[in-house]
N, C-alpha and C positions, 0 to 999 in steps of 0.2 A: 547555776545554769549548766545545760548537760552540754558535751562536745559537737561542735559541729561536724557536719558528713564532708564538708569539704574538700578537709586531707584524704580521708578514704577513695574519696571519688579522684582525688589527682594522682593518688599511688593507684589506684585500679586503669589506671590509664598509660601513666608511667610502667606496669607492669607488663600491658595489652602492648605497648611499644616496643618494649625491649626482646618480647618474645616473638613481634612480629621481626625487628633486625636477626635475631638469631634465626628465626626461619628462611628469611631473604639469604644470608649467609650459608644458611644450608645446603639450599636452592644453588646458589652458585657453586660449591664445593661438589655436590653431585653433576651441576652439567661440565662442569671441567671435567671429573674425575673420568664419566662417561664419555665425552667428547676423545680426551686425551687416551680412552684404553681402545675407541675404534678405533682413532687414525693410527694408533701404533701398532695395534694386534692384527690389522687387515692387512697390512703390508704397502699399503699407500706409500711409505716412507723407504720400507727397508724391503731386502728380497732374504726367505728365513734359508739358511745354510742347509740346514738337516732338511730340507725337501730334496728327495731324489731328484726331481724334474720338475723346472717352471718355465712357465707361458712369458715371456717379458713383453709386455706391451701397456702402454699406460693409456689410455682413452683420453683423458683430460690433457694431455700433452699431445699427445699424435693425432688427437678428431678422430671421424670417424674410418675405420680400419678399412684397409686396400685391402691387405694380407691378414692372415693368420700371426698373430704373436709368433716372436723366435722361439724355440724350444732351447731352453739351458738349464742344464746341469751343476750346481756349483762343489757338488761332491767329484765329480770328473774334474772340473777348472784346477782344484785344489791340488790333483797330482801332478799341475804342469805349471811349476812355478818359473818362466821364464824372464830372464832379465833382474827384476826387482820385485819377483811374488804377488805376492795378494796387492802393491801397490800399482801394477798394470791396469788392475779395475778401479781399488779404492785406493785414491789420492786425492790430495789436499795443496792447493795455490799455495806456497811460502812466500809471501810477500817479501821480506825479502831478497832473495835470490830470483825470485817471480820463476821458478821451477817446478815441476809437481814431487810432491814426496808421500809417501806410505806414515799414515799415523797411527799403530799400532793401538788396537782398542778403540777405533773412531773409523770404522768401515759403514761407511753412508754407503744409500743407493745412487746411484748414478745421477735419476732424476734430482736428486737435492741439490745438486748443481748445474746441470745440465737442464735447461729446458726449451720450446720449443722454437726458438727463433737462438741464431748465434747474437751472444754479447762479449765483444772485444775479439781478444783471442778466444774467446771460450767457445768451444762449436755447439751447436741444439745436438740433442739425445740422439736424433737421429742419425746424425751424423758421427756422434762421439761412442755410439753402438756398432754402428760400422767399420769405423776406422778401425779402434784396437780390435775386434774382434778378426776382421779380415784379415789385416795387416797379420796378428798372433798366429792367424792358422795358416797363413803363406809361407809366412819364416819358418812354420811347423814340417810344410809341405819339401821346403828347399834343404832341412836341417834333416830329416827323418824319413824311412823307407815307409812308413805305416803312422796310422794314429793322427792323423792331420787336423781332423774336424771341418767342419763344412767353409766352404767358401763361394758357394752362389746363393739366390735368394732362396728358391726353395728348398734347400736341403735345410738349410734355418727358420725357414717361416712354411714350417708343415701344419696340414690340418692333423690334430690328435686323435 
């Protein structure tokens, strides 16, 4: 007697399976990979150093805009390392001390922590953009004959 189709027919299926998994797996590998290089490459996350000049204003955090975005500089920010440097902007809760500290190599955006309502101590963007920023450029003002940087709204939330 000759061979039945059976096997054929259950490995032809077994086969149509396993390639349909590797495709679903595909399929996920690319929408992550995609998903993961917008939100990182657009700036949703981070503000890029090497840009002369940015808009700071997050839409999905602040609604819809009163003003014009702050205009900032972070190649300017960078020659005025006051206090404790680059950790005036990027800092990190040390639980515990419950202090802010500077984490070298881990400069988040602002937003990553700060969002748009205060939780605990922690103040909303709004608020935590104002404070150091004002605060920085008054001690600038009281420390320095020149060079202050802005301190009312519109000097910071200019149209471009």
């Amino acid at each position: 007697m000759g061979r039945s189709s059976t096997p054929v027919i259950g490995k032809s299926r077994a086969v149509k399976r396993s390639i349909g998994e590797v495709m679903r797996l595909l399929a996920y590998f690319l929408l992550f990979t995609i998903g993961y290089l917008l939100f990182n490459l657009s700036g949703w996350t981070t503000l890029n150093a090497d840009e002369e000049q940015q808009t700071l204003f997050h839409e999905d955090v602040f609604g819809e805009p009163r003003r014009a975005g702050a205009l900032f500089s972070h190649e300017i920010h960078m020659e005025y390392p006051i206090d404790t440097g680059c950790g005036v902007c990027h800092h990190s809760l040390e639980s515990s001390t419950g202090k802010l500290i500077y984490l070298e190599d881990d400069e988040r955006s602002c937003k990553e922590c700060h969002g748009s309502q205060k939780r605990g101590e922690r103040p909303a963007l709004r608020e935590a953009y104002h404070g150091t920023c004002t605060v920085c450029h008054r001690r600038l003002i009281q420390s320095r004959s020149e060079g202050s940087g802005p301190t009312t709204c519109g000097e910071c939330h200019r149209k471009e």
